[in-house]
N, C-alpha and C positions, 0 to 999 in steps of 0.2 A: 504494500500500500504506500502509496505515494503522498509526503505531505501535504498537498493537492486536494488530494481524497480524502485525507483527515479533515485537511479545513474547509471542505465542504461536506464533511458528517458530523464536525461539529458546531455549525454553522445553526443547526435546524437545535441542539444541544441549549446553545447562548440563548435563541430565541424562547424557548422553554423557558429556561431557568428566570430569566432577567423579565420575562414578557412583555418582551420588545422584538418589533419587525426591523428596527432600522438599526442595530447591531452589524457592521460589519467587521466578521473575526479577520485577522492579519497578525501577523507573525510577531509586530512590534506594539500591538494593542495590549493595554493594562487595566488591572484593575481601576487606576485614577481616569483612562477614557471612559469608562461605563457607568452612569450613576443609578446609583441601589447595589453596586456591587458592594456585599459585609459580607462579614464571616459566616455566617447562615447561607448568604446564597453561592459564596466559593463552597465549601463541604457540598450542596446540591449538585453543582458542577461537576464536582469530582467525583460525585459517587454516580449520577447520573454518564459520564466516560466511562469510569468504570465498568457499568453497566452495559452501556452500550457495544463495547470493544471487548466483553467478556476477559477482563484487566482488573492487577489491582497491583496500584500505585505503592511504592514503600513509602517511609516516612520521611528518608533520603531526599527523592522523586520530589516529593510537595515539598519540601523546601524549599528546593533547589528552582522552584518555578515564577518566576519574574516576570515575565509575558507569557502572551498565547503561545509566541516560538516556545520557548521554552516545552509550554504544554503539548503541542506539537510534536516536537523532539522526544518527551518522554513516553508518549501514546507509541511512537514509533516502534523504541527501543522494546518498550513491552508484548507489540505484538509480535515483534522478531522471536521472541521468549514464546512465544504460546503455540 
């Protein structure tokens, strides 16, 4: 899977969680572009990926995740593992 395909499976993900249509995910987008993003709807996020990509993030992973790239990069790495 191409990070391509990620950011347009997680795309329909962000608009769930955040519910919002005008969300566009991009590699360099942060928690401070999106507002309503807290810590309640980061965790939905994650476990709803999770869910999605039958994945599950360590505690490493969500550290380590600063942007959507970021997030991106780790969804990769994961399903390379499964």
């Amino acid at each position: 899977m191409t990070p391509a395909d990620i950011t347009h499976e997680i795309q329909g993900i962000f608009e769930t969680v955040f519910r919002r249509k005008d969300i566009v995910v991009r590699p360099d987008l942060t928690a401070a572009d999106v507002p309503g993003w807290d810590s309640f709807r980061y965790v939905s996020l994650i476990m709803d990926i999770e869910e999605h990509f039958s994945i599950k993030f360590s505690d490493e992973d969500i550290d380590a995740l600063k942007s959507v790239g970021d997030l991106i990069d780790a969804i990769a790495r994961r399903i390379e593992k499964v």
